[in-house]
C-alpha positions in Angstrom: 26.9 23.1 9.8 25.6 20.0 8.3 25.2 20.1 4.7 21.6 19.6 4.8 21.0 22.0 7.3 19.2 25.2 6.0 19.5 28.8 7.0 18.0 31.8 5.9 20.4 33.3 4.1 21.5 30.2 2.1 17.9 29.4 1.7 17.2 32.9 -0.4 20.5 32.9 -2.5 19.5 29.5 -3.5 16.0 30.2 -4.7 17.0 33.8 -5.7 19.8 31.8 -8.3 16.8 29.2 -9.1 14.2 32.0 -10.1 16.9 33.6 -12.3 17.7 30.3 -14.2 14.0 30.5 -16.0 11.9 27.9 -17.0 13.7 23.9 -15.9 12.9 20.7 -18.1 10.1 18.7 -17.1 12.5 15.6 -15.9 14.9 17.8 -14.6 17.3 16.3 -12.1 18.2 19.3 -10.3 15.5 21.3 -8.2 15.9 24.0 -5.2 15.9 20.7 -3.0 19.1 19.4 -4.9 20.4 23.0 -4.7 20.2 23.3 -1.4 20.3 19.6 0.4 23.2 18.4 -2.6 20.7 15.8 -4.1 16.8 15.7 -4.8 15.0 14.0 -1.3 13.2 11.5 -3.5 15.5 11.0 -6.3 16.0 7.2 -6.8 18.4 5.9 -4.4 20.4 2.2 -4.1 18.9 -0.3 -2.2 20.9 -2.4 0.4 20.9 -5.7 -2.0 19.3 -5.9 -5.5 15.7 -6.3 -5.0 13.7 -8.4 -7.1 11.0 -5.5 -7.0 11.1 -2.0 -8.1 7.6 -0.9 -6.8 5.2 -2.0 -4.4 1.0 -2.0 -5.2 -0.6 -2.9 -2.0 -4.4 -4.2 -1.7 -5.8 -3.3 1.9 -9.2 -4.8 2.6 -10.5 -2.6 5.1 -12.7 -4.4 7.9 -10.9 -8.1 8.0 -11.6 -10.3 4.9 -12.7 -14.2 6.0 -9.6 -16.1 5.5 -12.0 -19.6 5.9 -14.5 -18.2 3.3 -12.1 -17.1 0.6 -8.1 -18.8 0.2 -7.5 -21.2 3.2 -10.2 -24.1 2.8 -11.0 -26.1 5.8 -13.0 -29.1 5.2 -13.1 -30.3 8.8 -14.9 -26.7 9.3 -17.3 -27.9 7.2 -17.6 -31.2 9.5 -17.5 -29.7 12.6 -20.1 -26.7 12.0 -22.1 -26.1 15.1 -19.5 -27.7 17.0 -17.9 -25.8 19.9 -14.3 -26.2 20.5 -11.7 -24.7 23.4 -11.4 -21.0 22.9 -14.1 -20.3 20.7 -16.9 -20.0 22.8 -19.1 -19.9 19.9 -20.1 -22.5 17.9 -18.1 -23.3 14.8 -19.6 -21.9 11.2 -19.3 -23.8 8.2 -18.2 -21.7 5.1 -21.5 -21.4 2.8 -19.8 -20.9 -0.2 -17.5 -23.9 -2.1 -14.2 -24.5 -3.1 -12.4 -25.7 -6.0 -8.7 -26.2 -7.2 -7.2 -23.7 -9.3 -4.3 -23.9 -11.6 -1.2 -26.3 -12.2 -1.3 -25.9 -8.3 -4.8 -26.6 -7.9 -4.7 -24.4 -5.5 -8.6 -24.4 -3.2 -9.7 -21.0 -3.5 -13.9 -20.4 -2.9 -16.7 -19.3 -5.1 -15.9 -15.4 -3.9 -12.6 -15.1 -6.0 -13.2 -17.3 -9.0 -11.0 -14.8 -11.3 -8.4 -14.8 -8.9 -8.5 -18.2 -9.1 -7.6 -18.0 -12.7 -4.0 -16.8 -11.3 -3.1 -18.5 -8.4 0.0 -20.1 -10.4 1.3 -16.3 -10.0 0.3 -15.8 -6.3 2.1 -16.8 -2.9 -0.5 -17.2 -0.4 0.6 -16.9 3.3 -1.8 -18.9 5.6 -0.6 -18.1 9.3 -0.3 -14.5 10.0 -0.5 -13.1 13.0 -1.0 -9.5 14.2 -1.1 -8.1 18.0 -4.7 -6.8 18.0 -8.0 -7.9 17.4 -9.5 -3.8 17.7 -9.5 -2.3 13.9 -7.7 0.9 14.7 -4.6 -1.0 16.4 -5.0 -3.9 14.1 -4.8 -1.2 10.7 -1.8 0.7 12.5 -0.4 -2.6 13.2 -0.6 -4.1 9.4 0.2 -0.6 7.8 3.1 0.9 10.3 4.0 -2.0 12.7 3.0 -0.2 15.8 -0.3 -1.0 17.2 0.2 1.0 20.3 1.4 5.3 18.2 0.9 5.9 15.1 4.6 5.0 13.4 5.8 5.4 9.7 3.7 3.8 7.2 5.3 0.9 5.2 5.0 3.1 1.9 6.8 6.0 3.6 9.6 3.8 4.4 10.2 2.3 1.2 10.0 5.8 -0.5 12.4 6.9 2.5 15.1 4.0 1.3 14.5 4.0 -2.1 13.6 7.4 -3.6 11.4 7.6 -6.4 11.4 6.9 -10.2 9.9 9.8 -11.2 10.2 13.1 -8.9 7.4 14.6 -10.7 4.9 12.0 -9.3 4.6 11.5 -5.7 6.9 8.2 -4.7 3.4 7.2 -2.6 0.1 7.5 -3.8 -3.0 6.5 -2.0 -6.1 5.6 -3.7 -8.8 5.9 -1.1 -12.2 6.4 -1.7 -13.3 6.8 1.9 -10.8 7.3 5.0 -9.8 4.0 6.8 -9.5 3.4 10.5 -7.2 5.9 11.3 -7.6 8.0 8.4 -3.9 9.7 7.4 -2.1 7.8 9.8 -2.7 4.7 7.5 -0.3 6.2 5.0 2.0 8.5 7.5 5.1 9.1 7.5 5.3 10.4 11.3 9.2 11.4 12.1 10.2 10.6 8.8 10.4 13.7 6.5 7.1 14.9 5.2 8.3 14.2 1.5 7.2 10.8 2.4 4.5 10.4 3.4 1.5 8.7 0.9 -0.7 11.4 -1.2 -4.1 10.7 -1.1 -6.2 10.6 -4.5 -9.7 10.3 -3.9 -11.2 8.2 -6.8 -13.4 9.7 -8.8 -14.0 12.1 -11.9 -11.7 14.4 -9.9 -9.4 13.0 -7.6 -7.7 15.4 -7.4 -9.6 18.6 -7.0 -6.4 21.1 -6.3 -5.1 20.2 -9.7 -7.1 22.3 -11.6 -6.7 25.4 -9.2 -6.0 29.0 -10.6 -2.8 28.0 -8.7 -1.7 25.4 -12.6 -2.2 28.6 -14.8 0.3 30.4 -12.7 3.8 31.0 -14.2 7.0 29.4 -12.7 8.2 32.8 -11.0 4.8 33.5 -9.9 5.4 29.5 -8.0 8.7 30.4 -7.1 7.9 33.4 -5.5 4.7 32.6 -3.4 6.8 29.3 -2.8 9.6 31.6 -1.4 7.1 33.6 0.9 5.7 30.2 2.2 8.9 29.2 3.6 10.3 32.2 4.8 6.9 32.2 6.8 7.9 29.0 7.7 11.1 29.0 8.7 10.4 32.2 10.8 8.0 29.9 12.3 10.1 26.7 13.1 13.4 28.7 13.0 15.8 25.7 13.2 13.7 23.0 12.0 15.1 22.4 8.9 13.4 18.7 7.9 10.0 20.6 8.0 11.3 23.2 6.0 13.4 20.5 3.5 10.0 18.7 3.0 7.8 21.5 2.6 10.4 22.5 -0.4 10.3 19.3 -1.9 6.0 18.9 -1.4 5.7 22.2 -3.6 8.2 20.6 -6.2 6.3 17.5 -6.4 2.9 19.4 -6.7 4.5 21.3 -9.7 5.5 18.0 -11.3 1.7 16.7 -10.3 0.4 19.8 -12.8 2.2 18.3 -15.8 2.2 14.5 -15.4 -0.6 13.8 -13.0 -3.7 14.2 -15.4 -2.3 12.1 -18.2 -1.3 9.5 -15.0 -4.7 9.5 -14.0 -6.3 9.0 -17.5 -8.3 6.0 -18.1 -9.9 7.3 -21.7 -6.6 6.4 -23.4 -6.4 2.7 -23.2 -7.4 0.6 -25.5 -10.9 -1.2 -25.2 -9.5 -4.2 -24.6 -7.2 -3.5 -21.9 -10.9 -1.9 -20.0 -12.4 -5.2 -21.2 -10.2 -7.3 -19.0 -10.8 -4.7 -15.9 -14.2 -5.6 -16.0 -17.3 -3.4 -17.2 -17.3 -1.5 -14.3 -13.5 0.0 -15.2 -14.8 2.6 -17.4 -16.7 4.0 -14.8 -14.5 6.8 -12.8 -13.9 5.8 -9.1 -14.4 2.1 -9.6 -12.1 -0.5 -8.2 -11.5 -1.5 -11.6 -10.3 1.9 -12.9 -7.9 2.1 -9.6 -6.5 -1.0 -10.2 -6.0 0.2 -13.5 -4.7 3.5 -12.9 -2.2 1.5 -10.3 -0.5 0.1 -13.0 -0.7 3.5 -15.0 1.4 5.6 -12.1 4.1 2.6 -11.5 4.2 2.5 -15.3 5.2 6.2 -15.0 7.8 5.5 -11.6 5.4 6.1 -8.8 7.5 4.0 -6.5 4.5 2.6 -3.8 0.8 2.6 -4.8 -1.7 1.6 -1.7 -5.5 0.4 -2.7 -8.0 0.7 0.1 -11.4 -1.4 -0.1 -13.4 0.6 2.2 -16.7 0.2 0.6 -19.5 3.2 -0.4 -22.1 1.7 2.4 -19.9 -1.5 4.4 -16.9 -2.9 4.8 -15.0 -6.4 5.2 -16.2 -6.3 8.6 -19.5 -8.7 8.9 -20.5 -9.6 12.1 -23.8 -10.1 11.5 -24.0 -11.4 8.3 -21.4 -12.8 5.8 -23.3 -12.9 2.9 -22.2 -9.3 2.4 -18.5 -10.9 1.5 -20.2 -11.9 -1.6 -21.0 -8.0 -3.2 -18.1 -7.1 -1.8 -15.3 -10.0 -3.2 -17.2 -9.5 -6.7 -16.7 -5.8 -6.9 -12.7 -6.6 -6.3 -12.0 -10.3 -7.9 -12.0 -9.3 -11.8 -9.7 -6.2 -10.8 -6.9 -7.8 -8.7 -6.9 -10.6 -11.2 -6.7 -8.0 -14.4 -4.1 -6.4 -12.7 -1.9 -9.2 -12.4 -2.9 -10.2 -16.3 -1.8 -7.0 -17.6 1.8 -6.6 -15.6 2.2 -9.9 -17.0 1.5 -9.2 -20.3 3.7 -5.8 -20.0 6.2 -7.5 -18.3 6.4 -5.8 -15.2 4.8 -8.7 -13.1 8.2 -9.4 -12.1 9.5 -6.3 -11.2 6.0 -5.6 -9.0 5.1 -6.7 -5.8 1.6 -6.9 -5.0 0.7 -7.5 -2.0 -3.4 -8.4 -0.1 -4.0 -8.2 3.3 -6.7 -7.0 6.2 -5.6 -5.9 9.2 -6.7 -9.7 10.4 -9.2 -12.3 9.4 -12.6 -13.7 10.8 -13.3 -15.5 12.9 -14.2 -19.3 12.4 -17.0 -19.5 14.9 -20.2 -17.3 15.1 -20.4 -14.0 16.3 -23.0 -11.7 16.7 -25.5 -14.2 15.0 -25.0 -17.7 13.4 -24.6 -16.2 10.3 -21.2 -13.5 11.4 -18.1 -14.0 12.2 -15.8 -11.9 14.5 -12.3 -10.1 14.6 -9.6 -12.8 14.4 -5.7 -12.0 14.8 -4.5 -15.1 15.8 -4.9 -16.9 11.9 -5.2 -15.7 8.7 -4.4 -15.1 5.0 -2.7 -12.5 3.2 -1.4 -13.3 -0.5 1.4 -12.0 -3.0 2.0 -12.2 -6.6 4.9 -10.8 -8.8 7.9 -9.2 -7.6 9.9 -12.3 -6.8 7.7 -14.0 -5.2 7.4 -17.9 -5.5 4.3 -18.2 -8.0 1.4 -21.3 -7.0 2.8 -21.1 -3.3 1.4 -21.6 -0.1 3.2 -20.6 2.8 2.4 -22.1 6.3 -0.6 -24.5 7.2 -3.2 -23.3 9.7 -5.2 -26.2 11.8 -8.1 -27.8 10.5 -10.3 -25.4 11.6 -7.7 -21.9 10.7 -7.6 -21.1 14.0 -3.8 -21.3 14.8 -0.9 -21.8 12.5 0.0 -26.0 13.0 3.3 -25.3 10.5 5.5 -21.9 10.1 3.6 -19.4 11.8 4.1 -15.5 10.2 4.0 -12.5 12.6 3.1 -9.2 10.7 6.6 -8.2 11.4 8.0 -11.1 9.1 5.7 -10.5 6.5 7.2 -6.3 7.0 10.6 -7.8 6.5 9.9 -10.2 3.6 8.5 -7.5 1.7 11.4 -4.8 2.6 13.9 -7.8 1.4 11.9 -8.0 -2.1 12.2 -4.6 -2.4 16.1 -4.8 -1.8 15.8 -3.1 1.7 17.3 -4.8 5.3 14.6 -4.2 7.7 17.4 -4.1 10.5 19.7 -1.6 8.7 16.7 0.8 7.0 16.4 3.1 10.2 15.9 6.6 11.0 17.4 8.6 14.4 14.6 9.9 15.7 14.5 11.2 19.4 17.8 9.9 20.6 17.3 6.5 19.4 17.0 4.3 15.4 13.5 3.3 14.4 12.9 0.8 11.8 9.6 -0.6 10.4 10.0 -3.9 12.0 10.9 -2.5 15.3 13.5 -5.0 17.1 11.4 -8.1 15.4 10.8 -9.4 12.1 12.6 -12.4 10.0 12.8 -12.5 6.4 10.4 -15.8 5.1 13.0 -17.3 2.6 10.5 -19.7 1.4 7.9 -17.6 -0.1 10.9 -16.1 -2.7 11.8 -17.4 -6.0 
């Protein structure tokens, strides 16, 4: 039998010996997963290299952020507006909002982001990606998993899948979303991979999360053990042979022990010091702001939380303006301070460098019209995603789009480059982190996907 292959019988002599061992440390290393699969799923595991990162705090703008309105300026746009050029059908919108350099770089960035702005000598800015659909769902499964045609592992689940997790006690992948995204759960998935890995939403808020406090915390370890013992004996009864299911339901009740002790202190923004709120912005005092999830993004890598995924889905819109972009404006001010605070204080800390934030839609706008001269459409051909920290080359721009950002005229990215470039910062091989799955090895990046060399320090 393969050694982390369960059966019944070992299953009970193993928990049966656990129960009778009494209460474990909090940071213990061994649990009934490492007594029974001969290591903990999610301890921390080498990576095929030395990364320059050790976590990963994604920003997803849910809806397509304007790549012309924001971080790739285009002052032939400006020319040309009302223009209409092959392929666009539509007459060509001028940005209304104005740029200005930035930084030693002097890097153009527009009115919208004037505080991130204030550190684009720490950000890589990548002007020509590309993704395969211009449809939201597909284009969000695409940006998130790499599949725009079934749902896929998430990019999160992958890296906690290769890399384990700092801190078993915390959930290697945590999700802050205050509404679901296209695609809801399959944003953060981990499909085929085990369950262990896949991204635990917390919903931001005053409670987010609302199990935590369940009569289920003032229960005593044997009481947890026991009713954890019952659960899978149900289950494997159920599955019979399927041991992953069974390994990953294990190591979910493990985790939600560990999220009883650690997870309220995690989430706790009342014990920072004003200052630290003052840089977040007013609005980070305020429980389920964007401020206060940037801030408790720090907070949980701080702790080891290996991958932390932001999603700007908006209380009443989202990115997604067809009929009017003046709506990027409420919506770039209630995340500009934040992303900029964030990378302030992992500077300060130190941990800018060990921390690889990443800023993407699942594509950009278009550079014509849409629905009415003052919207712009889906567009996957062109547009801008941005990094900072982590080993990335600081007051960078990667790739030049045309002078309107409608193709890439230098070093076009694919999605599936950007996937690899971020797997190599985090010290993973996109072609050698795989997983057999129905008679043949996945991998994030499918059979595609080259590293971008230039964009590293």
């Amino acid at each position: 039998m393969d050694r982390n292959q369960l059966n019944r019988r070992r299953f009970i002599k193993g928990a049966a010996a656990l129960a009778a061992s009494g209460e474990l440390a909090l940071h213990r290393q061994l649990t009934l997963a490492a007594e029974l699969n001969n290591g903990h799923p999610l301890a921390p595991k080498p990576g095929h290299f030395p990364g320059s990162a050790k976590n990963l705090i994604l920003f997803f703008f849910t809806g397509g952020l304007s790549h012309v309105d924001t971080f790739d300026y285009k002052p032939q746009l400006q020319k040309d507006h009302g223009k209409t050029i092959s392929g666009a059908g539509r007459p060509l919108k001028a940005s209304p909002w104005k740029f200005q350099p930035y930084g030693e770089c002097g890097k153009m960035v527009s009115e919208l982001f004037p505080q991130v702005g204030s550190v684009v000598d720490q950000m890589c800015f990548l002007h020509t990606v590309r993704g395969d659909s211009g449809g939201h769902s597909a284009a969000t499964l695409g940006m998130l998993t790499g599949s725009i045609t079934f749902p896929m592992p998430s990019i999160g689940a992958w890296i906690s899948y290769g890399l384990g997790t700092r801190n078993t006690n915390l959930p290697p992948y945590v999700v802050l979303a205050a509404k679901e995204p296209y695609n809801a759960y399959l944003a953060w998935d981990a499909s085929f991979l085990p369950g262990c890995h896949k991204g635990t939403r917390f919903i931001p808020g005053p409670d987010p999360l609302p199990n935590l406090a369940s009569p289920v915390a003032s229960l005593s370890r044997r009481d947890l053990e026991r009713l954890m013992l019952n659960d899978l004996n149900d289950a494997h009864l159920q599955r019979h042979d399927q041991a992953p299911e069974l390994a990953a339901r294990i190591t979910n009740l493990e985790t939600a022990y560990g999220l009883m002790q650690e997870a309220p202190e995690a989430l706790s923004i009342s014990q920072e010091p004003q200052y630290v709120l003052d840089l977040y912005g007013a609005e980070a005092s305020k429980p389920g702001s964007f401020g206060a999830q940037c801030l408790i993004a720090r907070r949980l890598v701080e702790r080891g939380v290996r991958v932390v995924q932001l999603f700007d889905v908006g209380s009443n819109n989202n990115w997604d303006n067809h009929n009017d972009m003046s709506l990027h404006e409420k919506l770039s001010k209630n995340v500009d301070r934040p992303i900029a605070a964030l990378i302030k204080d992992l500077r300060q800390r130190g941990l800018l460098d060990e921390t690889l934030i990443v800023g993407c839609s699942e594509f950009g706008r278009t550079p014509w019209e849409d629905l009415t001269p003052q919207g712009r459409g889906h567009y996957n051909r062109n547009f801008t995603c941005f990094l900072a920290g982590g080993g990335v080359k600081g007051g960078y721009s990667y790739g030049v789009s045309d002078e309107h950002g409608a193709t890439a005229a230098e070093n076009p990215m694919h999605v599936h480059d950007l996937h690899a470039t971020i797997l190599h910062l985090m010290g993973l091989d996109h072609t050698r982190l795989t997983y057999r799955y129905s008679g043949r090895d996945f991998r994030l990046t499918d059979v595609h996907g080259e590293v971008v060399s230039d964009v590293i320090a």
